[in-house]
Phi, psi and omega in degrees: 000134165310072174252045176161090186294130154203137218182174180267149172267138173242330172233202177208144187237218183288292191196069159169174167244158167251127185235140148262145173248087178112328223062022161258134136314157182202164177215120191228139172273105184258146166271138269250337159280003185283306208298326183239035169270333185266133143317171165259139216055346168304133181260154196247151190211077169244140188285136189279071213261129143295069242239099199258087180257168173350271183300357176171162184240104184227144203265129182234115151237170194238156182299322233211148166280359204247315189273347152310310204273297127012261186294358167267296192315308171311309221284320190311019208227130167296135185098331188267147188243175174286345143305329176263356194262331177297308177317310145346288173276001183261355178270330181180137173013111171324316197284307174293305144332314177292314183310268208330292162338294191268357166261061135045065165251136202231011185287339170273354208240335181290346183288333197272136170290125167121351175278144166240188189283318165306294190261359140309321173264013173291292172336280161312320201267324170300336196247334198309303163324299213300280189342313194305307190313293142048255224248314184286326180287324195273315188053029152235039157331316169290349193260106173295174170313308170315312205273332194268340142295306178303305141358292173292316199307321170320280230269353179298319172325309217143335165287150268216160176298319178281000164275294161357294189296283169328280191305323194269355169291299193266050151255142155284345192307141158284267170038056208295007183294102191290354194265326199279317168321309205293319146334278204290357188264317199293341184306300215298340184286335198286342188262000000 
């Protein structure tokens, strides 16, 4: 099994690229904010799901092992295919899809072609538990991805996670600027 590439793209279609590895091709399916951030010559470096039918073997990536982790976890749900799963993650964020999950919102998830309102809370309702679980162990459920950077840059200082988690609790910043949180969380550490 394939889990994971990294090659030059050399061409690009609707939705994938072909990157080489090697002088092998690979045709990998992307999600459609992935596909349009990459280039031709870009080198691409993606995690990988092999998705193995009758009739054929097709390559799905991803940025990330949490949005990897993510789409197999979609895929487990009767009805979702690897398209609709790719579809899924091209409307927003993993961190923001689970927040969606767990206030039972199905309104991010009905924007994806082919979803309907039925199998959105199908979605939700199937995910929900697994997310929480999660969501608890990790204990950053409350956190967007942005917050959950500003998170690392702590401790990477030196700060401790839960000192971290505090100071990114208490920002004001409106700001998705990971630089201007970070200001204001070390601000908030200095006192």
């Amino acid at each position: 099994m394939i889990s994971y590439l990294s090659g030059i793209i050399i061409h690009k279609f609707s939705d994938s690229v072909l990157v080489d590895v090697n002088q092998i091709g690979y045709r990998v399916y992307l999600p459609a904010d992935l596909l349009a951030d990459l280039n031709m010559g870009d080198e691409a470096k993606l995690f990988t799901h092999q998705y193995i039918r009758e009739s054929s073997s097709e390559l799905f990536g991803l940025i990330s092992p949490d949005q990897l982790n993510f789409f197999e976890l979609l895929l487990s749900i009767s009805g979702i295919g690897p398209k609709s799963a790719l579809g899924i993650l091209s409307v927003a964020k993993v961190a923001d899809i689970k927040k969606a999950i767990l206030s039972e919102d199905a309104s991010i998830l009905t924007v994806v072609s082919g979803i309907g309102p039925k199998t959105a809370q199908r979605i939700i309702l199937e995910l929900k538990n697994k997310v929480k679980k999660e969501a608890d162990q990790t204990g950053l459920e409350a956190f967007s991805s942005t917050d959950k950077e500003v998170i690392d840059g702590l401790v990477s200082l030196g700060y401790s996670v839960q000192q971290a988690r505090q100071a990114v609790s208490k920002l004001s910043v409106d700001s998705e600027d990971i630089s201007d949180k970070l200001k204001e969380a070390l601000k908030h550490l200095s006192k």
